[in-house]
N, C-alpha and C positions, 0 to 999 in steps of 0.2 A: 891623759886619756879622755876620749870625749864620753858623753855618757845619751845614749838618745831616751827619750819621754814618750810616752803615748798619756792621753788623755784620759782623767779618770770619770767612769760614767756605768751608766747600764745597759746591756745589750739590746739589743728586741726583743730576743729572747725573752730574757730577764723580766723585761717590762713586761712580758704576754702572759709570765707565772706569775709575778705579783699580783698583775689584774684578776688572774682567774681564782685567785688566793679569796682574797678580796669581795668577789662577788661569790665565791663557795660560804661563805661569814657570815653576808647581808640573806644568802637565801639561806643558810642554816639559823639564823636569829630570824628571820620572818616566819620560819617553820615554828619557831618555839615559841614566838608569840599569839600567834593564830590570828593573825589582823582583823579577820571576816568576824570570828567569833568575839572580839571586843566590841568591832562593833555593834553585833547584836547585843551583850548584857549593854553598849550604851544606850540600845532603844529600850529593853527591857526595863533598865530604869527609869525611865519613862513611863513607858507603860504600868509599872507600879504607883511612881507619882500622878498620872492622871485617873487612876481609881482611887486611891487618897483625894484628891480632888473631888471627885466625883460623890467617893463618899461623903466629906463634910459639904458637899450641896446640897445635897438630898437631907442630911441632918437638917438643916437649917428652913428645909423645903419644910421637912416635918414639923419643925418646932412652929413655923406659921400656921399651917392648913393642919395639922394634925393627920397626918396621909401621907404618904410616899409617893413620889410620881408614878404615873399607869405608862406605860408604852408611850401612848401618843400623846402624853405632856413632852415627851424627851426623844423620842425617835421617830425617824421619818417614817411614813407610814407603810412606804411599801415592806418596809424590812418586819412588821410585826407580824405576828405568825402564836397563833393561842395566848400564849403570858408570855413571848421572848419576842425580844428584838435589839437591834445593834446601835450602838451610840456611837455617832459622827457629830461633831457641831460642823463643821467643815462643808458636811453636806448642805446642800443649796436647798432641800424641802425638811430640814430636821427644823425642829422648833427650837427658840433660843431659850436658855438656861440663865440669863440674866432676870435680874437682878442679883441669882447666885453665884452665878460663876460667870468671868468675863473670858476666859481661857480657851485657849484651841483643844481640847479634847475629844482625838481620834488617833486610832494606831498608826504610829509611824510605817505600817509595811500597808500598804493597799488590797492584799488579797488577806489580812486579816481583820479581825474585827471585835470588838469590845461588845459584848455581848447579858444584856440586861433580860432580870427573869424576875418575876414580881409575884405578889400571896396572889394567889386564883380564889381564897378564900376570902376576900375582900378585895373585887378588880376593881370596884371604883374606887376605892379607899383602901390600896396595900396596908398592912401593917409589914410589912419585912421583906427584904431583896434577894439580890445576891448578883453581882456584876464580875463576869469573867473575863481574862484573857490569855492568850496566847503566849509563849515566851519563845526566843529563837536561840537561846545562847544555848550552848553542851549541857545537857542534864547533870548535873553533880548530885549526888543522893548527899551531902550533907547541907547543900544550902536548901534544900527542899524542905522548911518550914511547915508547910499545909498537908503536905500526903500527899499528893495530886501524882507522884511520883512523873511521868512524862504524858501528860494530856488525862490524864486520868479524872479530872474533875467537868461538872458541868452537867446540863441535864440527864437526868438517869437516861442508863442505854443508850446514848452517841455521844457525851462525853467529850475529850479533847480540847480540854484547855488547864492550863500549868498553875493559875494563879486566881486567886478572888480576893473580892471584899463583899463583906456579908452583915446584915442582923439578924439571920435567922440563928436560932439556937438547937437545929436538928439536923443531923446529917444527911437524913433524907429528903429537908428541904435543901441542904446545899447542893446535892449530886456527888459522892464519890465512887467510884468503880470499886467494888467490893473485893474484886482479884483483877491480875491483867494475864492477859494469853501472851504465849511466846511460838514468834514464828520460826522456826530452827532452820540447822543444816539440812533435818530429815524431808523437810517441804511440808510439813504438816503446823497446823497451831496446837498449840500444848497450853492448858490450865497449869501456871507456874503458883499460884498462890498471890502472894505479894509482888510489889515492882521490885523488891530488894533482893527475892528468889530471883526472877528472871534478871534483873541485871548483872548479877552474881554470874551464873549459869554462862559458857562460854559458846555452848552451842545454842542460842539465841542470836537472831539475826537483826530483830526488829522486833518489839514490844508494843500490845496495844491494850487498851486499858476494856476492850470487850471481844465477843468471838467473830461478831458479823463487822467489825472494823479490821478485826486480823485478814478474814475473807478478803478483803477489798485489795491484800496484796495483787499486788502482779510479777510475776502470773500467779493466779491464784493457788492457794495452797491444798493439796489432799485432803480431800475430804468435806470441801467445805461447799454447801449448796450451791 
């Protein structure tokens, strides 16, 4: 008896549910990984490292001159604005920081900014700082060290930034938001207390660490001038 064969393989079919298998895997592992959001804590570590940086400059600034830098020893001039202004070396009219620091120190994202706030009570001769910035990765409330809770640090009353380095020893010289508002489902901003109330809270839409920063939603919210 003869026996006939067909060829062993896989259909087209076959091969079109494989494939789709396949790439259902790579976008459900890209979904768990959150690629965007690694990359931000990669610049945020950065952005920590160049305030470490920054900080031991300015140490070393002091242990010479007995003074801290004023604005326009370390930032360009257009950016100062009363005791604040923002540190780029990058920038083409910032002044250089050598002999102390030979490093590129400015934020990795262009529309943010490292932001420098010096004693008003000694402007030509600071005795104490405080150097903020921004962070982009997902708020976690346990790796939040500082309180800053989500932009909650920084000058009194505007506020919005994640992270500092400091010598001040008063909280009032640092800046922290003493409550944050929660913008809800209702449309309205609500006084939640702490960032830990409102992030808790599931009808909270958006948290902001003052009342005239909640306003600025869009559209803007009930109530709000």
């Amino acid at each position: 008896m003869m026996h006939t064969s067909r060829e062993e393989g896989f259909t087209i079919m076959e091969l079109l549910i494989i494939i789709a298998l396949i790439a259902a895997l790579l976008v459900a592992m890209l979904a768990l990984m959150d690629p965007l959001n690694i990359i931000n804590r990669a610049q945020d570590g950065r952005r920590k490292n160049d305030l470490n940086e920054l900080r031991k400059t300015f140490e070393d600034w002091y242990n010479d001159r007995e003074c801290y830098p004023t604005g326009a020893e370390v930032c360009p001039a257009a950016s100062i604005v009363d005791n604040t202004c923002t540190i780029c070396t990058t920038d083409p009219t910032s002044p250089s920081l050598k002999p102390y620091s030979s490093q590129t120190l400015c934020d990795p994202k262009s529309s943010y900014k490292y932001l420098y706030v010096w004693d008003t009570t000694n402007p030509s001769c600071p005795k104490f700082y405080t150097i903020y910035s921004r962070l982009a990765a997902k708020y976690v409330a346990e790796l939040d060290t500082q309180g800053c809770g989500r932009g909650g640090c920084g000058p009194d009353s505007s506020y919005g930034y994640d992270y500092y380095v400091t010598t001040a020893t008063s909280l009032s010289n640092i800046g922290m938001a003493p409550f944050y508002y929660c913008y809800g489902t209702n449309g309205r901003c609500r006084n939640k207390g702490t960032y830990q109330n409102a992030y808790n809270d599931p009808t909270c839409l958006d948290i902001y660490p003052s009342y005239p920063l909640c306003c600025t939603h869009i559209p803007k919210p009930d109530g709000c001038p």
